[in-house]
N, C-alpha and C positions, 0 to 999 in steps of 0.2 A: 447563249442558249441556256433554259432553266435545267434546271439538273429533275431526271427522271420525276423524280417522288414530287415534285411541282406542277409534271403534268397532267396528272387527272386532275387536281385542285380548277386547275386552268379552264379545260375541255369541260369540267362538270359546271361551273361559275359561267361562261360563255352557254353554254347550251340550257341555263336557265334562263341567262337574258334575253335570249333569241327564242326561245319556244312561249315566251309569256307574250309573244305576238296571237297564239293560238285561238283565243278565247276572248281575247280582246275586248269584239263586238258582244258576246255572251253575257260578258259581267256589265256591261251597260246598256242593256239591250233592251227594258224598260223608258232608257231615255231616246234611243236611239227610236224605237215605236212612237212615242210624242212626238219628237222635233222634225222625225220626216214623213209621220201619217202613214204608218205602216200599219199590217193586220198583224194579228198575237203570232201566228204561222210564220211571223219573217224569221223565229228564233232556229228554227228547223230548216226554213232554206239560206239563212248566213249561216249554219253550221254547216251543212253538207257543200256550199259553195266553197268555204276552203278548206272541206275535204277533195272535192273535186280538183281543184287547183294542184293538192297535192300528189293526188293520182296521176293527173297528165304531167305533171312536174317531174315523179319519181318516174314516171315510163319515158318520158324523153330523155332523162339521167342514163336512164336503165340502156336505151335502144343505143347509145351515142359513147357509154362505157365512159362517162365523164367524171364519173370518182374514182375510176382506175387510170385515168388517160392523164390526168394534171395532178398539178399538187392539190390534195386534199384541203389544204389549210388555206390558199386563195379561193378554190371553190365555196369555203366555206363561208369568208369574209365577205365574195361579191353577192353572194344570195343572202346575207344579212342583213348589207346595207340595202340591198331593195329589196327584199321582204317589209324592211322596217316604213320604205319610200310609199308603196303601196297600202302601207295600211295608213298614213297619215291620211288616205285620202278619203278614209270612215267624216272625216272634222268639217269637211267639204259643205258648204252651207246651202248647195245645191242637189245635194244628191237627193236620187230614185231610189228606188227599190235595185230597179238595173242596175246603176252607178257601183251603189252599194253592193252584189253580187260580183260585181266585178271586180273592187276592189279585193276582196274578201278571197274571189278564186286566186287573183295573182299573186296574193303573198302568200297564199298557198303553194303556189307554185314553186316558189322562192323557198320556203319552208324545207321543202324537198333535196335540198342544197345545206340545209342545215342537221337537221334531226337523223335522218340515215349516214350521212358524211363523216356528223360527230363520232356515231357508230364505228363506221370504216376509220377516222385517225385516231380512236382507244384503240382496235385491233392491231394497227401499224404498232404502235408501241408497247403493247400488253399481252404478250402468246401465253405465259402462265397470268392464271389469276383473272384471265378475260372475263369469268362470268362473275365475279367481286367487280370489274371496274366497271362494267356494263350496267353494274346495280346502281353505282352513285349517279351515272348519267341518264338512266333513267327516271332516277329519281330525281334528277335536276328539271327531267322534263314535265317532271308531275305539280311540282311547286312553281314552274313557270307557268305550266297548266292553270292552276291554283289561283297563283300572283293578282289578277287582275281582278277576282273577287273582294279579294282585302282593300282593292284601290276604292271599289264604288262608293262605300258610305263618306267615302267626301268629297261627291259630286253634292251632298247638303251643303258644304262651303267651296264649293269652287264647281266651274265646270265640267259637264262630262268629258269633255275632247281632252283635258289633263290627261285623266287616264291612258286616252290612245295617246296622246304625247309620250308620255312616261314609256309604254310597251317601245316605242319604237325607238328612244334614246337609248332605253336597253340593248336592242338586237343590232342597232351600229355599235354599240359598245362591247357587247359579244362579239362580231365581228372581227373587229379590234382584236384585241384579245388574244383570238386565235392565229391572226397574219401577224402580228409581231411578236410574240413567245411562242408558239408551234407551230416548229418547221415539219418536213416532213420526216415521220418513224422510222424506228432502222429495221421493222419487218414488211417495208413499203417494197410493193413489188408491182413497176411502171407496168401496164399493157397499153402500147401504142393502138395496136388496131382497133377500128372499130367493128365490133362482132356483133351483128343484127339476130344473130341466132340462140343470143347469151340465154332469153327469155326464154323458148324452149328449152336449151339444152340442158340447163339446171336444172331442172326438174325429172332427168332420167336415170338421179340417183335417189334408191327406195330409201334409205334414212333421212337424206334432205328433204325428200315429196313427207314426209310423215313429219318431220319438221315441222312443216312449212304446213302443210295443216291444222295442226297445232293452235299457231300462232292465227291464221285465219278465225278459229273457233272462239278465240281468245277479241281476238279485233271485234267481233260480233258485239257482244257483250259492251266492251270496254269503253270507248267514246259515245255512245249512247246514255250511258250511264253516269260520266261526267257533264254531257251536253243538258241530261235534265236533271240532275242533283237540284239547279234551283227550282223546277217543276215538280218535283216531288215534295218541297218543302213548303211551297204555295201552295201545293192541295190540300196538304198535311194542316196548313195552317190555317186552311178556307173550312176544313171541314171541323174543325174539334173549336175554331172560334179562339185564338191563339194567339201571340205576339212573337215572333221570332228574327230573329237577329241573320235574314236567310242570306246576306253577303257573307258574314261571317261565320255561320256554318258550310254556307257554300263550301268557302277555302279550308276549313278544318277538316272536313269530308275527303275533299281529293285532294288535300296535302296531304293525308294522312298516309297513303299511300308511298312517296317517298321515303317514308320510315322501314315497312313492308318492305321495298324494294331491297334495302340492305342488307335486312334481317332474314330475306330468301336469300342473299347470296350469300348470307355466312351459314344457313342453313344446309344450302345446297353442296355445300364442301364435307359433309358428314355422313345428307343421306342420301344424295346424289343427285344431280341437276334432273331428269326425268321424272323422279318421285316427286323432286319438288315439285314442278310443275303440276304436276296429275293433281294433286293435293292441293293447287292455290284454286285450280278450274273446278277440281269439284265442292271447295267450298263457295266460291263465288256464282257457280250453278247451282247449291244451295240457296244462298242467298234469294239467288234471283225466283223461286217456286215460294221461299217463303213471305218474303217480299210483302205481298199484297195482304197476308193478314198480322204482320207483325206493323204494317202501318196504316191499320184499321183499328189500331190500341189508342187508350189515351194519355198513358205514359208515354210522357214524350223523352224521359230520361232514356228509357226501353229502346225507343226509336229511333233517337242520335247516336249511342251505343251501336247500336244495328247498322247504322248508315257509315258510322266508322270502322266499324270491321268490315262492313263491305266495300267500303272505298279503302282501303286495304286488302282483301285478299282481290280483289277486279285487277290490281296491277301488278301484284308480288313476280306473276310468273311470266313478266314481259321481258326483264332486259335477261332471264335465263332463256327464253325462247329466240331472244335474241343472238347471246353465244350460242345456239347450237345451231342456229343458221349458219353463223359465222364458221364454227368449226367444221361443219359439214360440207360446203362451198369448196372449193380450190382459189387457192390464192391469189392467183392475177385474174381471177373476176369476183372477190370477194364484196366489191364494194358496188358490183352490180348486182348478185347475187341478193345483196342487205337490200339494197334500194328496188328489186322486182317485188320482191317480197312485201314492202314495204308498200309495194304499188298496187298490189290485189287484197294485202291488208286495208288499205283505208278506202279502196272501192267497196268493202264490202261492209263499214260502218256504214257509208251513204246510205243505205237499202235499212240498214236496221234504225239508223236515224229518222229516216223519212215516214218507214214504218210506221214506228212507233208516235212520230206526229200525227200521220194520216188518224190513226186509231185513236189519238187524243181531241181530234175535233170530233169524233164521235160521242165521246164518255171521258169523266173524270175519275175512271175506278182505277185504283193501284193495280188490280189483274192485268192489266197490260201489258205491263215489266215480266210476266212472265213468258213471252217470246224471247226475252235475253237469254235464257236456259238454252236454246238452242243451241246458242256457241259454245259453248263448255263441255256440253253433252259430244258433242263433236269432235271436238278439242281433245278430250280426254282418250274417245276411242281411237283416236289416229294415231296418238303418244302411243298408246297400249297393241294397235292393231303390231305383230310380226314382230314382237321384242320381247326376247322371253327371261330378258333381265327384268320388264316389266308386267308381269303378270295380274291379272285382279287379284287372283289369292296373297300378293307379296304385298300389295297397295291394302 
Protein backbone atom coordinates (compact mmCIF):
# COMPACT_ATOMS: atom_id res chain seq x y z
CA UNK A 1 0.00 0.00 0.00
CA UNK A 2 1.43 3.57 -0.98
CA UNK A 3 2.12 5.68 1.85
CA UNK A 4 -0.57 8.59 2.39
CA UNK A 5 1.21 11.68 0.68
CA UNK A 6 1.17 9.36 -2.66
CA UNK A 7 -2.31 9.26 -2.53
CA UNK A 8 -3.70 12.24 -3.91
CA UNK A 9 -0.72 12.12 -6.66
CA UNK A 10 -2.59 8.79 -7.62
CA UNK A 11 -6.41 9.78 -7.43
CA UNK A 12 -5.52 13.36 -9.10
CA UNK A 13 -3.29 11.27 -12.25
CA UNK A 14 -6.16 8.62 -12.49
CA UNK A 15 -9.02 11.15 -12.41
CA UNK A 16 -7.30 13.14 -15.37
CA UNK A 17 -7.07 10.05 -17.42
CA UNK A 18 -10.55 8.96 -16.93
CA UNK A 19 -12.22 12.42 -17.21
CA UNK A 20 -10.50 13.30 -20.61
CA UNK A 21 -13.24 10.76 -21.89
CA UNK A 22 -15.38 13.93 -21.48
CA UNK A 23 -15.02 15.94 -24.36
CA UNK A 24 -13.67 13.46 -26.37
CA UNK A 25 -16.29 13.89 -29.37
CA UNK A 26 -15.99 17.98 -28.62
CA UNK A 27 -12.36 18.25 -29.68
CA UNK A 28 -13.02 16.23 -32.92
CA UNK A 29 -16.25 17.13 -33.63
CA UNK A 30 -15.51 19.01 -36.84
CA UNK A 31 -14.30 15.59 -38.14
CA UNK A 32 -16.70 13.71 -36.58
CA UNK A 33 -19.65 16.24 -38.69
CA UNK A 34 -17.68 15.07 -42.21
CA UNK A 35 -17.24 11.60 -41.87
CA UNK A 36 -20.76 10.77 -40.58
CA UNK A 37 -22.94 13.72 -42.42
CA UNK A 38 -24.02 15.26 -39.51
CA UNK A 39 -25.66 18.96 -38.95
CA UNK A 40 -23.25 21.73 -37.05
CA UNK A 41 -26.17 21.26 -34.06
CA UNK A 42 -24.73 17.59 -33.33
CA UNK A 43 -22.08 19.59 -31.14
CA UNK A 44 -24.90 20.40 -28.64
CA UNK A 45 -26.62 17.14 -28.73
CA UNK A 46 -23.18 14.89 -28.14
CA UNK A 47 -22.63 17.28 -25.37
CA UNK A 48 -25.82 17.08 -23.60
CA UNK A 49 -25.98 13.19 -24.57
CA UNK A 50 -23.22 12.43 -22.04
CA UNK A 51 -24.51 14.91 -19.86
CA UNK A 52 -27.45 12.91 -19.81
CA UNK A 53 -25.80 9.60 -19.43
CA UNK A 54 -24.24 11.12 -16.49
CA UNK A 55 -27.49 12.25 -14.80
CA UNK A 56 -29.19 8.87 -15.12
CA UNK A 57 -25.72 7.38 -14.12
CA UNK A 58 -25.28 9.48 -10.90
CA UNK A 59 -29.21 8.93 -9.99
CA UNK A 60 -28.94 5.27 -10.20
CA UNK A 61 -25.52 5.60 -8.07
CA UNK A 62 -27.45 7.78 -5.97
CA UNK A 63 -30.98 5.63 -5.66
CA UNK A 64 -28.75 2.14 -5.11
CA UNK A 65 -26.12 3.93 -2.48
CA UNK A 66 -23.50 2.28 -4.60
CA UNK A 67 -20.45 4.48 -3.51
CA UNK A 68 -21.28 3.90 -0.12
CA UNK A 69 -22.24 0.13 -0.34
CA UNK A 70 -18.79 -1.33 -2.16
CA UNK A 71 -15.47 -0.48 -2.34
CA UNK A 72 -15.05 2.79 -3.86
CA UNK A 73 -11.74 2.00 -5.60
CA UNK A 74 -13.45 -1.22 -7.64
CA UNK A 75 -16.40 0.95 -8.46
CA UNK A 76 -14.11 3.26 -9.73
CA UNK A 77 -11.90 0.93 -11.88
CA UNK A 78 -15.21 -1.14 -13.44
CA UNK A 79 -16.84 2.38 -14.62
CA UNK A 80 -13.34 3.26 -16.23
CA UNK A 81 -12.73 0.45 -18.05
CA UNK A 82 -16.30 0.86 -19.76
CA UNK A 83 -16.57 4.22 -19.78
CA UNK A 84 -13.33 3.88 -21.84
CA UNK A 85 -15.38 0.58 -23.89
CA UNK A 86 -18.10 2.76 -24.87
CA UNK A 87 -16.46 5.61 -26.17
CA UNK A 88 -14.37 3.47 -28.45
CA UNK A 89 -17.44 3.16 -30.15
CA UNK A 90 -17.28 7.23 -31.57
CA UNK A 91 -14.48 5.16 -34.32
CA UNK A 92 -17.32 2.94 -35.46
CA UNK A 93 -17.38 3.23 -39.27
CA UNK A 94 -21.02 2.86 -39.20
CA UNK A 95 -22.27 5.05 -36.95
CA UNK A 96 -25.79 7.54 -36.97
CA UNK A 97 -26.30 10.24 -35.32
CA UNK A 98 -28.31 7.75 -32.99
CA UNK A 99 -25.45 5.31 -32.64
CA UNK A 100 -23.27 8.15 -31.89
CA UNK A 101 -25.83 9.47 -28.93
CA UNK A 102 -25.69 6.45 -27.63
CA UNK A 103 -22.42 6.04 -27.36
CA UNK A 104 -21.75 9.24 -25.89
CA UNK A 105 -24.85 8.78 -23.17
CA UNK A 106 -23.25 5.40 -21.80
CA UNK A 107 -19.91 6.51 -21.09
CA UNK A 108 -21.54 9.12 -19.50
CA UNK A 109 -23.07 7.05 -17.56
CA UNK A 110 -19.91 5.26 -16.66
CA UNK A 111 -18.37 8.68 -15.97
CA UNK A 112 -20.78 8.76 -13.13
CA UNK A 113 -18.66 5.92 -11.49
CA UNK A 114 -15.72 8.04 -11.84
CA UNK A 115 -15.70 11.85 -11.36
CA UNK A 116 -18.18 11.79 -8.09
CA UNK A 117 -16.35 8.39 -6.65
CA UNK A 118 -12.97 10.03 -7.01
CA UNK A 119 -14.64 12.74 -4.88
CA UNK A 120 -15.89 10.20 -2.22
CA UNK A 121 -12.21 8.09 -2.11
CA UNK A 122 -10.12 11.93 -1.37
CA UNK A 123 -12.83 12.27 1.52
CA UNK A 124 -12.26 8.67 2.76
CA UNK A 125 -8.61 9.65 3.05
CA UNK A 126 -8.49 13.56 3.63
CA UNK A 127 -10.90 14.92 6.80
CA UNK A 128 -8.33 17.80 7.24
CA UNK A 129 -7.24 19.57 4.29
CA UNK A 130 -10.38 18.22 2.16
CA UNK A 131 -10.89 21.44 0.33
CA UNK A 132 -6.81 21.62 -0.71
CA UNK A 133 -7.09 17.97 -1.97
CA UNK A 134 -10.49 18.45 -3.68
CA UNK A 135 -8.58 21.47 -5.51
CA UNK A 136 -5.91 19.24 -7.21
CA UNK A 137 -8.77 16.76 -8.29
CA UNK A 138 -10.68 19.05 -9.73
CA UNK A 139 -8.32 20.39 -11.29
CA UNK A 140 -7.15 16.97 -12.78
CA UNK A 141 -10.70 17.07 -14.17
CA UNK A 142 -10.40 20.34 -15.95
CA UNK A 143 -7.05 19.37 -17.82
CA UNK A 144 -8.69 15.91 -18.64
CA UNK A 145 -11.45 18.27 -19.76
CA UNK A 146 -8.87 20.14 -21.76
CA UNK A 147 -6.71 16.99 -22.81
CA UNK A 148 -8.48 16.14 -26.03
CA UNK A 149 -8.17 19.73 -27.41
CA UNK A 150 -4.35 19.52 -27.62
CA UNK A 151 -4.80 16.00 -29.23
CA UNK A 152 -6.82 17.53 -32.49
CA UNK A 153 -4.17 19.32 -34.55
CA UNK A 154 -2.80 15.95 -35.29
CA UNK A 155 -5.65 14.61 -36.79
CA UNK A 156 -3.47 16.83 -40.04
CA UNK A 157 -1.04 13.62 -39.53
CA UNK A 158 -3.02 10.91 -38.45
CA UNK A 159 -6.47 9.92 -37.87
CA UNK A 160 -9.17 11.45 -35.89
CA UNK A 161 -10.19 8.03 -34.18
CA UNK A 162 -6.22 8.31 -32.48
CA UNK A 163 -7.59 10.77 -30.52
CA UNK A 164 -10.80 8.67 -29.14
CA UNK A 165 -8.12 5.91 -29.02
CA UNK A 166 -5.85 7.82 -26.83
CA UNK A 167 -9.04 9.07 -24.30
CA UNK A 168 -9.88 5.67 -23.77
CA UNK A 169 -6.20 3.97 -23.25
CA UNK A 170 -6.12 6.64 -20.59
CA UNK A 171 -9.47 5.97 -18.54
CA UNK A 172 -8.38 1.84 -18.43
CA UNK A 173 -5.23 3.25 -17.22
CA UNK A 174 -6.86 5.46 -14.74
CA UNK A 175 -8.73 2.78 -13.77
CA UNK A 176 -5.83 0.76 -13.08
CA UNK A 177 -4.44 2.96 -11.11
CA UNK A 178 -6.83 3.34 -8.81
CA UNK A 179 -7.72 -0.76 -8.09
CA UNK A 180 -4.09 -1.47 -7.58
CA UNK A 181 -2.60 1.48 -5.34
CA UNK A 182 -6.01 2.63 -3.65
CA UNK A 183 -7.38 0.50 -1.39
CA UNK A 184 -10.17 1.62 0.50
CA UNK A 185 -9.61 5.01 3.22
CA UNK A 186 -9.34 4.78 6.88
CA UNK A 187 -12.30 7.42 7.16
CA UNK A 188 -14.39 4.81 4.89
CA UNK A 189 -17.64 4.33 6.52
CA UNK A 190 -19.56 0.92 4.79
CA UNK A 191 -23.57 1.64 4.59
CA UNK A 192 -24.96 -1.78 3.59
CA UNK A 193 -28.55 -0.70 3.12
CA UNK A 194 -29.85 0.48 0.31
CA UNK A 195 -31.93 3.92 1.22
CA UNK A 196 -34.28 5.06 -1.70
CA UNK A 197 -34.96 8.06 0.39
CA UNK A 198 -31.21 9.24 0.64
CA UNK A 199 -32.41 11.71 -2.44
CA UNK A 200 -34.97 13.52 -0.35
CA UNK A 201 -33.61 13.20 2.86
CA UNK A 202 -30.44 15.37 2.21
CA UNK A 203 -31.86 17.97 1.43
CA UNK A 204 -33.65 18.80 4.78
CA UNK A 205 -30.52 20.15 6.21
CA UNK A 206 -30.69 24.32 5.45
CA UNK A 207 -26.84 24.57 5.27
CA UNK A 208 -26.50 21.59 2.82
CA UNK A 209 -29.94 22.71 0.70
CA UNK A 210 -27.85 26.38 0.41
CA UNK A 211 -24.84 24.32 -0.38
CA UNK A 212 -26.13 22.61 -2.94
CA UNK A 213 -27.53 25.54 -4.52
CA UNK A 214 -24.62 26.94 -4.83
CA UNK A 215 -23.16 24.50 -6.65
CA UNK A 216 -26.33 24.25 -9.18
CA UNK A 217 -25.87 28.02 -9.94
CA UNK A 218 -22.33 27.36 -10.54
CA UNK A 219 -23.24 23.99 -12.92
CA UNK A 220 -25.33 26.56 -15.03
CA UNK A 221 -22.71 28.52 -16.22
CA UNK A 222 -19.76 26.08 -16.10
CA UNK A 223 -20.12 23.25 -18.94
CA UNK A 224 -21.66 25.50 -21.25
CA UNK A 225 -19.01 27.44 -21.18
CA UNK A 226 -16.38 24.97 -21.78
CA UNK A 227 -18.78 22.98 -24.40
CA UNK A 228 -18.55 26.32 -26.54
CA UNK A 229 -15.10 27.90 -25.74
CA UNK A 230 -14.42 26.45 -29.50
CA UNK A 231 -17.67 28.44 -30.74
CA UNK A 232 -16.69 31.36 -29.30
CA UNK A 233 -13.41 31.48 -30.94
CA UNK A 234 -14.94 30.48 -34.52
CA UNK A 235 -17.09 33.52 -34.24
CA UNK A 236 -14.46 35.65 -32.91
CA UNK A 237 -12.42 34.48 -35.87
CA UNK A 238 -15.26 34.51 -38.55
CA UNK A 239 -15.98 37.90 -37.58
CA UNK A 240 -12.72 40.16 -37.29
CA UNK A 241 -11.32 37.84 -40.45
CA UNK A 242 -8.44 36.18 -38.14
CA UNK A 243 -6.17 33.07 -37.97
CA UNK A 244 -6.39 31.29 -34.91
CA UNK A 245 -4.85 28.42 -33.48
CA UNK A 246 -8.65 27.48 -31.81
CA UNK A 247 -7.49 23.77 -30.68
CA UNK A 248 -4.91 25.37 -28.97
CA UNK A 249 -6.46 27.95 -27.36
CA UNK A 250 -9.31 25.83 -26.84
CA UNK A 251 -7.02 23.84 -24.08
CA UNK A 252 -5.14 26.94 -22.78
CA UNK A 253 -8.70 28.49 -22.03
CA UNK A 254 -10.09 25.49 -19.92
CA UNK A 255 -6.75 24.32 -18.75
CA UNK A 256 -6.25 27.30 -17.35
CA UNK A 257 -8.61 26.68 -14.78
CA UNK A 258 -6.74 23.74 -13.08
CA UNK A 259 -4.40 26.40 -12.03
CA UNK A 260 -7.38 28.50 -10.39
CA UNK A 261 -8.49 25.38 -8.87
CA UNK A 262 -5.36 25.40 -6.60
CA UNK A 263 -4.95 28.80 -6.05
CA UNK A 264 -8.71 28.87 -4.56
CA UNK A 265 -7.84 26.24 -2.25
CA UNK A 266 -4.93 27.84 -0.81
CA UNK A 267 -6.92 30.93 -0.84
CA UNK A 268 -9.75 29.67 0.77
CA UNK A 269 -7.48 28.53 4.00
CA UNK A 270 -7.13 32.37 4.76
CA UNK A 271 -10.46 33.95 3.74
CA UNK A 272 -12.63 31.24 4.02
CA UNK A 273 -14.15 28.63 1.79
CA UNK A 274 -17.67 30.69 1.38
CA UNK A 275 -16.08 34.12 0.60
CA UNK A 276 -14.15 32.21 -1.77
CA UNK A 277 -16.64 31.01 -3.40
CA UNK A 278 -19.09 34.02 -3.51
CA UNK A 279 -15.94 35.83 -5.05
CA UNK A 280 -15.06 33.18 -7.86
CA UNK A 281 -19.34 33.19 -8.92
CA UNK A 282 -19.37 36.91 -8.97
CA UNK A 283 -16.41 37.29 -11.05
CA UNK A 284 -17.38 34.61 -13.35
CA UNK A 285 -21.06 36.32 -13.41
CA UNK A 286 -19.03 39.26 -14.34
CA UNK A 287 -17.60 37.81 -17.01
CA UNK A 288 -20.36 36.39 -18.48
CA UNK A 289 -22.54 40.30 -18.73
CA UNK A 290 -19.40 41.49 -19.95
CA UNK A 291 -18.75 38.86 -22.37
CA UNK A 292 -20.42 40.17 -25.45
CA UNK A 293 -18.80 43.37 -25.66
CA UNK A 294 -15.32 42.62 -24.67
CA UNK A 295 -15.49 40.06 -27.66
CA UNK A 296 -16.85 42.65 -30.04
CA UNK A 297 -13.03 44.10 -29.75
CA UNK A 298 -10.34 43.62 -32.18
CA UNK A 299 -7.74 43.04 -29.84
CA UNK A 300 -7.50 39.82 -29.78
CA UNK A 301 -4.68 39.92 -27.07
CA UNK A 302 -7.64 41.85 -24.96
CA UNK A 303 -9.78 38.87 -25.72
CA UNK A 304 -7.56 35.67 -24.95
CA UNK A 305 -6.59 37.48 -21.78
CA UNK A 306 -10.38 37.64 -21.06
CA UNK A 307 -11.20 34.07 -22.01
CA UNK A 308 -8.39 32.98 -19.65
CA UNK A 309 -9.45 34.56 -16.67
CA UNK A 310 -12.57 33.46 -17.40
CA UNK A 311 -11.96 29.97 -18.00
CA UNK A 312 -10.31 30.47 -14.54
CA UNK A 313 -12.64 32.05 -12.43
CA UNK A 314 -15.88 29.69 -14.13
CA UNK A 315 -14.05 26.70 -12.05
CA UNK A 316 -12.05 28.10 -9.10
CA UNK A 317 -15.23 27.59 -6.79
CA UNK A 318 -16.05 23.89 -7.79
CA UNK A 319 -14.02 21.50 -5.84
CA UNK A 320 -14.71 24.22 -2.79
CA UNK A 321 -18.33 23.76 -3.31
CA UNK A 322 -17.51 20.44 -3.46
CA UNK A 323 -15.97 20.14 0.22
CA UNK A 324 -18.81 21.78 1.52
CA UNK A 325 -21.17 19.39 0.18
CA UNK A 326 -19.03 16.82 1.57
CA UNK A 327 -18.74 18.37 5.06
CA UNK A 328 -22.32 19.13 5.31
CA UNK A 329 -23.57 15.45 4.34
CA UNK A 330 -23.35 12.76 7.13
CA UNK A 331 -20.94 10.27 6.63
CA UNK A 332 -22.39 6.96 5.73
CA UNK A 333 -24.13 8.68 2.89
CA UNK A 334 -21.55 10.90 1.88
CA UNK A 335 -20.89 9.53 -1.30
CA UNK A 336 -24.43 9.55 -2.27
CA UNK A 337 -24.82 12.74 -0.96
CA UNK A 338 -21.70 13.87 -3.72
CA UNK A 339 -23.27 11.86 -6.46
CA UNK A 340 -27.18 13.35 -5.98
CA UNK A 341 -25.80 16.53 -6.15
CA UNK A 342 -23.85 15.71 -8.63
CA UNK A 343 -26.93 14.43 -10.52
CA UNK A 344 -29.18 17.71 -10.62
CA UNK A 345 -25.88 19.52 -11.22
CA UNK A 346 -25.35 18.19 -14.76
CA UNK A 347 -29.20 17.92 -15.39
CA UNK A 348 -29.13 21.41 -15.20
CA UNK A 349 -26.04 22.04 -17.74
CA UNK A 350 -28.34 19.92 -20.29
CA UNK A 351 -30.94 22.92 -20.29
CA UNK A 352 -28.34 25.73 -20.28
CA UNK A 353 -26.40 23.77 -23.00
CA UNK A 354 -29.25 23.21 -25.20
CA UNK A 355 -30.17 26.67 -24.64
CA UNK A 356 -27.83 28.27 -25.64
CA UNK A 357 -27.50 26.03 -29.00
CA UNK A 358 -31.21 26.54 -29.58
CA UNK A 359 -30.36 30.48 -29.52
CA UNK A 360 -27.24 29.97 -31.60
CA UNK A 361 -29.14 28.61 -34.64
CA UNK A 362 -30.83 31.80 -34.48
CA UNK A 363 -27.93 34.45 -34.31
CA UNK A 364 -24.23 34.64 -34.21
CA UNK A 365 -24.11 37.53 -31.44
CA UNK A 366 -21.89 37.01 -28.40
CA UNK A 367 -25.11 38.52 -26.41
CA UNK A 368 -26.17 35.11 -25.79
CA UNK A 369 -23.53 34.21 -23.25
CA UNK A 370 -25.20 36.46 -21.28
CA UNK A 371 -28.07 33.82 -19.88
CA UNK A 372 -24.88 32.13 -18.27
CA UNK A 373 -25.27 35.14 -15.56
CA UNK A 374 -28.09 33.42 -14.39
CA UNK A 375 -26.19 30.75 -12.47
CA UNK A 376 -23.80 32.86 -10.46
CA UNK A 377 -26.50 35.41 -9.90
CA UNK A 378 -28.09 32.44 -7.99
CA UNK A 379 -25.35 30.85 -6.84
CA UNK A 380 -24.23 33.64 -4.99
CA UNK A 381 -27.59 34.60 -3.35
CA UNK A 382 -28.12 31.05 -1.91
CA UNK A 383 -24.29 31.03 -0.44
CA UNK A 384 -25.36 34.46 1.21
CA UNK A 385 -29.15 33.82 1.71
CA UNK A 386 -29.36 32.84 6.08
CA UNK A 387 -25.32 33.12 6.88
CA UNK A 388 -24.59 35.95 8.69
CA UNK A 389 -20.95 35.04 8.65
CA UNK A 390 -21.75 35.92 5.12
CA UNK A 391 -23.10 39.06 4.64
CA UNK A 392 -22.96 41.60 1.26
CA UNK A 393 -21.60 44.29 3.50
CA UNK A 394 -18.40 41.70 4.65
CA UNK A 395 -18.19 40.32 0.73
Amino acid sequence: MPHTKQILPLIVIAQFCCTSLWFASNSVIDNIILDFDLNKSAIGNLTSAIQFGFIIGTLVFAIFNIADRFSASKVFFVSAVMASLFNLGIVWQNNTLVSLLFFRFVSGFFLAGIYPVGMKIASDYFKEGLGKSLSFLVGALVIGTAFPHILNPLTRYINWQAVILTTSALSILGGVLIFSFVPNGPYLKINKSVNVYAFATIFKDKNFRNVAFGYFGHMWELYTFWAFVPVILKLYQTQFNINLNISLWSFIIIASGSLSCVIGGYISRKAGTRKTIVIALTLSGLCCLIAPFLLNISLISVVILFLIFWGMVVIMDSPLLSTLVAQNADAKTRGTALTIVNCIGYSITIISIQLTSYLLSFTNSMFIFIILAIGPVLGVISLVKNNKALSWKSI
